[in-house]
N, C-alpha and C positions, 0 to 999 in steps of 0.2 A: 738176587745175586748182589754181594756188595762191589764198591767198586772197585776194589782190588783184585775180585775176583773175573770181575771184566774186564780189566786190564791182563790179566793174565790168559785172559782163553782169547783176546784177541791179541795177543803176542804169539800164542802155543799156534794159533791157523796161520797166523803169516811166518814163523818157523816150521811150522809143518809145508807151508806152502813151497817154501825153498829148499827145502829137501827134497820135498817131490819133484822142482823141475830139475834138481842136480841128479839124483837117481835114476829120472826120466831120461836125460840126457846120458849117460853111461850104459841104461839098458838099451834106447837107441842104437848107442854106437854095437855093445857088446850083439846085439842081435841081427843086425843090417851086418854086420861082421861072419859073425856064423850062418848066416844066411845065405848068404854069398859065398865064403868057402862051400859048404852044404852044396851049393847049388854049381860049383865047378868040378869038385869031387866026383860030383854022380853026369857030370857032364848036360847039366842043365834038364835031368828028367826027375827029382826029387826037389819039389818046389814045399814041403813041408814046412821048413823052416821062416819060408818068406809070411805065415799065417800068423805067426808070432808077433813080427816085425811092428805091429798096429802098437803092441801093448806102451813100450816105451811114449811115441808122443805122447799115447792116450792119459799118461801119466804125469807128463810136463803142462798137459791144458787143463787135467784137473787141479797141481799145484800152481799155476799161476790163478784158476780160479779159487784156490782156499786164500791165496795171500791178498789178493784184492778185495775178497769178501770183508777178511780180518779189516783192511786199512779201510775198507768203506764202512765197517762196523764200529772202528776206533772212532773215524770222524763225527758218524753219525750221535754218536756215544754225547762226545766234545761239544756239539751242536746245539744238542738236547738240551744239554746243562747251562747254556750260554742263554738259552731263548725262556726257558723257564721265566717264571714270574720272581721278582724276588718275596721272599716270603720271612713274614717278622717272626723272631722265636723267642718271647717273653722269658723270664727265669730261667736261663741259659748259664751252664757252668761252665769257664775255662778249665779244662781238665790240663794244658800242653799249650806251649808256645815255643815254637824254635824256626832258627833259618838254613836255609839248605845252600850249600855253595857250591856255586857253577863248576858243573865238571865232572865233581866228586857225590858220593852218597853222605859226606860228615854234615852230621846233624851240628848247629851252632846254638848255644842258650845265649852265649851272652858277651864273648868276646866276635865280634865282627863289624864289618864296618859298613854301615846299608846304602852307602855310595856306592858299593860293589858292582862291578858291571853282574849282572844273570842273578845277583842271589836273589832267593824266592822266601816268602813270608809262610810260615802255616802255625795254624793254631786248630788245635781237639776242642772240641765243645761236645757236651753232655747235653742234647736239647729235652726239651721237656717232654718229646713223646719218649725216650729211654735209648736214640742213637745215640753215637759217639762219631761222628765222622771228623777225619781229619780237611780242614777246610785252607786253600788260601788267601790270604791277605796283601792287600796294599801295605807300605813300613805304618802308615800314618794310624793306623786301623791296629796294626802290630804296637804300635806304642802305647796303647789305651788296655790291650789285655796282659793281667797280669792273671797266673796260677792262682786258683780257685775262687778267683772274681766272680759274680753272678752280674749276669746284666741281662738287656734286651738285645740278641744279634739278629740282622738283616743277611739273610743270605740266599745267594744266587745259587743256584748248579753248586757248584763245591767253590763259592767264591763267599769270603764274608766284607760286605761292604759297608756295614758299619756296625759299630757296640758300642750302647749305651749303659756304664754300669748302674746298678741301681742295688738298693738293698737286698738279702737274701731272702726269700721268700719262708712263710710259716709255713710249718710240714703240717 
């Protein structure tokens, strides 16, 4: 799974998650409700309705357990990549380099200013086993790749912490 794709199914269980305790929460009510009327109606000898009654919590402690799965998944995700070894990637193409500013999804090439409070560094590399992952950067590390440089990168979990360019490598 890449990791976009893991970011997405662990956003999809902690939005699934809160649907289900909002849902849970309304069938709750809606059924502890008809329940009750049910159960005045008939003058307290038709307890059918109260058999129901379970489903609603049962549904709010499942979605509170899909959204913490999801955020204990995300973290664990984040962790992973953090503790990883850094690992050298010889004849490495910059495919992409751009900055993401705080707030917004605008992608920046080249007007921005990296005093910026929150903006964030990323650069695409093409490593030599044939991924392409989009990776972040420090500015300092940001300033040494340029589009379709080839060098040596050092990269962490999805972090590149340093590139050395070097000549293009013979096919």
């Amino acid at each position: 799974m890449t990791d976009e794709g893991r970011q997405k199914a662990v956003g999809c269980l902690v939005l699934a998650g809160a649907v289900m305790v909002v849902v849970g929460g309304l069938l709750t009510i809606m059924l502890f409700g008809g329940a009750s009327l049910r159960m005045e109606q008939s003058h307290g000898q038709d307890p059918s309705m109260l058999v129901l009654t379970g489903i609603g919590p049962l549904v709010i402690i499942l979605g509170f357990i899909l959204a913490i799965s999801g955020i204990v998944w995300g973290f664990a995700i984040n962790r992973l990549a953090m503790k990883s070894p850094p690992i050298l990637y010889p004849n490495s193409l910059v495919l992409a380099r751009y900055a993401m500013m705080p707030g917004t999804d605008e992608m920046m090439f080249s007007d921005f200013h990296p005093e910026d409070e929150g903006i964030r560094f990323f650069a695409q590399l093409r490593l030599p086993d044939g991924r392409t992952p989009e990776l972040q950067c420090p500015y300092v590390v940001f300033e040494q790749l340029g589009e379709g440089m080839w060098g040596e990168a050092t990269v962490q979990g999805d972090w590149i912490g340093a590139f050395r360019p070097t000549v293009r490598p013979s096919a």
